[in-house]
Phi, psi and omega in degrees: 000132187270140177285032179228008153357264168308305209258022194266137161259145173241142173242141217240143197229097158277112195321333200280309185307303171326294210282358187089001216281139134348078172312316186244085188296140146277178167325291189322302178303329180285001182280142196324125192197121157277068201279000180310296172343322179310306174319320184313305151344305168303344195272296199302071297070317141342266193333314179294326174282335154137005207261187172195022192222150178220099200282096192265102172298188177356107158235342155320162168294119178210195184280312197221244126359302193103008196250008172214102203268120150273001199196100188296359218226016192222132165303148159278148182271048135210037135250342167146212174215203172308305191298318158355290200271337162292337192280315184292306180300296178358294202286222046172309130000279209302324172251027192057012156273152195264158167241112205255157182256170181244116185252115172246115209218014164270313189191165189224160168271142199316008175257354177307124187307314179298343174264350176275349150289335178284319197286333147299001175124331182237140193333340179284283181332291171339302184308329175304305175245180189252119212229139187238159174223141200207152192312320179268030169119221197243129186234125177266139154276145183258197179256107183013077183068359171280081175331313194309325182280095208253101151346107166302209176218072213292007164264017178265144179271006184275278192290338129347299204279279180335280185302317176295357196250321198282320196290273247297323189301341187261335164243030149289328184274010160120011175295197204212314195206146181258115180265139179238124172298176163038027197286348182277036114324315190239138173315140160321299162332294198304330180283336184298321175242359123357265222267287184355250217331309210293335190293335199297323176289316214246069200258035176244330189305161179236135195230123154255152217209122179268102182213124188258046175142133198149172165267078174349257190346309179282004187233003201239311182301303168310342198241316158126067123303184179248321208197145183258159178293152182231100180294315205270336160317292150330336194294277167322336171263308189324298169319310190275269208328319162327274187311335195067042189228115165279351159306312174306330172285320177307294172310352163267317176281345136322291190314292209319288188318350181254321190300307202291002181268324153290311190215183168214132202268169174259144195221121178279175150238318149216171182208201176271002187274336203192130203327162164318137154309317164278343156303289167342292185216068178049133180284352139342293202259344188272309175309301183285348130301300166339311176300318167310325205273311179281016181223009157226179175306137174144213195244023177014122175222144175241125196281151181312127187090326191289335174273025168234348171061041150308104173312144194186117172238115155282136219235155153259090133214178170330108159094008144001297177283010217263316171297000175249019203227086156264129174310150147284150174287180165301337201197132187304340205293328193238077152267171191272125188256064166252044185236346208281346172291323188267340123350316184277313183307270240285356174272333185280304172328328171267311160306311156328286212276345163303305201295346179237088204267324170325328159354296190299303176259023180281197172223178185252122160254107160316097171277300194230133175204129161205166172330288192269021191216123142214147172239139194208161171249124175264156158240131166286156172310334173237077175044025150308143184212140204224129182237132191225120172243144179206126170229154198253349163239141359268354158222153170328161191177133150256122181217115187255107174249124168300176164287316158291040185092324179288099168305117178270100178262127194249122209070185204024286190248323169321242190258000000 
């Protein structure tokens, strides 16, 4: 576990959307544009909301999306290129934020040189994926059914040797941390002779692993992460808050406490991957995720917008993501300000959990439970205690007493 961890909020951007970028680009539109730059505007807005991590999905070369990379060692251009992205470690630097990259190290895209060399024959290139050769030529496995999408070959020492050589370049050049898409994809084993070499240069660095159902704890011990996305946990606060059944979450927040005795997960409300929170349940009911999501253990990431309680439903078809991946304006001043209540809450909530930092790892002891009513005391290791009454009649209501006494209220006559 890196010692700046624990005390990091991440606030998480997918870049090609922020910045406006072309998702499905022409040619023309693949031309160098440094839109990485945008970003810079944003940080002290960062600062403000309370976070100090700054979470970059796809910046890499890629096709489309950013999740079918073609060129690990290059930006994309149309987000910019190195200097682009040093100017940006700069700014981020300048205000004490880390900066974690998004590595899709499960597969690359079928535009990928190297895979377009395998699939014409040759043998070095082969070895990266996984290729059946059949009477009618070399047929790749893809990533759950995205033909576009070409499989490494995570038992080869070729693609070991590729990914350990890519994180450490990126974070010679100052990321800090690493998110691994798809690592629930990938064997646990390949991260296991993975990450040791790369930790021997970088031993501050933090590698997180996007894996949405398992046995967290046992896939974070086999592979040497520090910490996995905690699906199920988004899950129990949208869904009880939905539903009005607060068991699922006391069953869920049970679990949470034996992960937090191994690791500590990163825990969510939303991401770019999955509908809006307020879209989900209202912003009624989204403050009080929120509430949730900052008073118990882990490691906290807030998707970009969500602290603006921005609407986004993800749909499965083309262009699916596109309503949770929004451009942003050029300048926080010009948002909208009917955002500015859930802007405020996640700044007092986030100003709470500075002030308590034992937080990150604490656990949850269950008071009071019923469908529409639960209460719980988070406790620290060394006995700190945080008291959350969160009821659902006759309107949503959060009432967060710190340990020194200071009443948080959330809903109704609050916030």
């Amino acid at each position: 576990m890196s010692a700046w961890s624990d005390s990091c909020i991440w606030w998480h951007v997918y870049p090609l959307g922020f910045t406006g970028a072309p998702v499905r680009p022409t040619e023309a539109e693949r031309k160098l544009t440094p839109r990485l730059d945008a970003l810079e505007p944003w940080l002290d807005y960062l600062i403000e909301l309370g976070a100090n991590g700054l979470a970059l999905g796809p910046i890499f070369a890629s096709e489309t999306h950013g999740y079918d990379t073609v060129d690990f060692y290059s930006i994309d251009p149309r987000l910019g290129d190195d200097a682009a992205f040093d100017r940006l470690i700069a700014a981020c630097r300048r205000r004490g934020i880390n900066v974690m990259l998004d590595g899709v190290f499960n597969h690359v895209g079928t535009g990928h040189p190297r895979f377009r060399a395998a699939i014409a024959g040759e043998a070095r290139a082969q070895e990266l994926f996984r290729l059946e050769h059949t009477e009618d030529g070399v047929v790749h496995q893809d990533f759950e059914g995205h033909r576009g999408l070409a499989a490494l070959n995570h038992d080869s020492d070729a693609v070991i040797d590729l990914v350990s050589d890519v994180m450490r370049h990126w974070l010679r050049r100052g990321a800090m941390a690493w998110r691994l898409d798809a690592a629930y994809a990938v064997p646990p084993e390949f991260w296991a002779r993975v990450l040791p070499g790369v930790r021997e240069e970088f031993p501050e660095a933090w590698f997180m692993g996007e894996v949405i159902h398992g046995d967290y704890a046992d896939i974070v011990a086999r592979s040497g992460m520090d910490s996995v996305t905690q699906y199920e946990l988004w899950k129990a606060i949208w869904s009880s808050l939905l539903d009005e059944n607060f068991y699922e979450l006391d069953w869920c927040l049970k679990r949470h406490n034996k992960l937090l005795a191994a690791f500590t997960p990163m825990t969510f409300v939303g991401n770019h991957d999955v509908t809006r929170i307020a879209s989900k349940i209202g912003d009624a009911k989204a403050a009080l995720a929120v509430a949730l999501l900052l008073t118990v253990g882990g490691t906290p990431a807030i998707y970009y917008g969500d602290e603006q309680a921005f609407r986004g439903e993800k749909t499965e078809r083309l262009g699916g993501d596109d309503e949770v991946r929004p451009a942003f304006p050029a300048y926080p001043a010009q948002l909208s300000p009917l955002g500015a209540p859930m802007l405020r809450l996640h700044q007092e909530l986030i100003a709470l959990r500075r002030r308590n930092p034992w937080l990150a790892t604490a656990t949850t002891v269950t008071r009071h439970l019923d469908n529409r009513a639960y209460s719980y005391d988070t406790v620290g290791r060394n006995g700190q205690r945080l008291g959350v009454e969160l009821r659902l009649e006759p309107t949503p209501t959060a009432t967060v007493t710190a340990p020194d006494g200071q009443v948080l209220r959330v809903g109704g006559a609050g916030n």
